[in-house]
N, C-alpha and C positions, 0 to 999 in steps of 0.2 A: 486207741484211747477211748476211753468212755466215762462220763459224766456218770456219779452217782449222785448227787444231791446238786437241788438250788434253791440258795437261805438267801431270801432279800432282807436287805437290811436297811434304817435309817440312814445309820452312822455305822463307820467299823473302824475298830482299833488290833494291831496287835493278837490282844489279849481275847477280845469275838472270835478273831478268824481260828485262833488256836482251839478255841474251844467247839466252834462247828467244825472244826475236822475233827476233836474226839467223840463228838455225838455221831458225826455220822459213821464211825468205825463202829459204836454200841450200836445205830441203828440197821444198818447193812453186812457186820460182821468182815467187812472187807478191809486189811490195810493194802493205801496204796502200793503200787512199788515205784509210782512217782506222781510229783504234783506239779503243775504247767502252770506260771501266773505270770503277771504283767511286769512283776516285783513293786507294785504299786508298797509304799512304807507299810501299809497295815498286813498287806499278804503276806510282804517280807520277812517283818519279823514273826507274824504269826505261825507262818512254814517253817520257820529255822529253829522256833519252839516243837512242835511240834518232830522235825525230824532229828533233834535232838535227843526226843523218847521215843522215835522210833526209826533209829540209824541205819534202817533195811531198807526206808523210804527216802528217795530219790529227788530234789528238787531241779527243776529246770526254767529257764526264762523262755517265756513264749519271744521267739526270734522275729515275725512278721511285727506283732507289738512294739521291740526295740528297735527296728528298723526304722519304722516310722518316727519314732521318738528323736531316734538318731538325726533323721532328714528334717524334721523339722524345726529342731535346735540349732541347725545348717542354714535352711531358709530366713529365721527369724535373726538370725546374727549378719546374716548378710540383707537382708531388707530386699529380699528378690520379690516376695508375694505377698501381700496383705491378707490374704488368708490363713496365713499362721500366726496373725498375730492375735493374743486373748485380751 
């Protein structure tokens, strides 16, 4: 795996992240042949735009991400640890 671009941003939606993956295919000529995220809602659907026009590319859930997501929705339901609470 290899990082070609990082676009920081204020705010992202959707419609941002769809569009920074098509600059960065103009800017680096590379389609992926998959993209790794956290499925946070803005990546979400901005990938699934995105691999929508271009069906060769690959989407996948960063799995250590959803683990922890996972354990922590666990911990905070069950009132085990005050550290997961926001």
């Amino acid at each position: 795996m290899t990082p070609v671009a990082l676009l920081p941003v204020e705010s992202s939606t959707q419609d941002i992240v769809y569009q920074q993956l098509k600059a960065v295919i103009a800017t680096t000529g590379i389609l992926p042949a998959a993209i790794l995220s956290d499925e946070g809602s803005d990546l979400s659907g901005g990938i699934a735009q995105f691999c929508q026009s271009h069906p060769e590319t690959t989407r996948y859930r960063d799995l250590p991400h959803m683990a922890a997501r996972l354990l922590k929705k666990r911990l905070e339901k069950k009132k085990i640890n005050s550290r997961w609470e926001w």
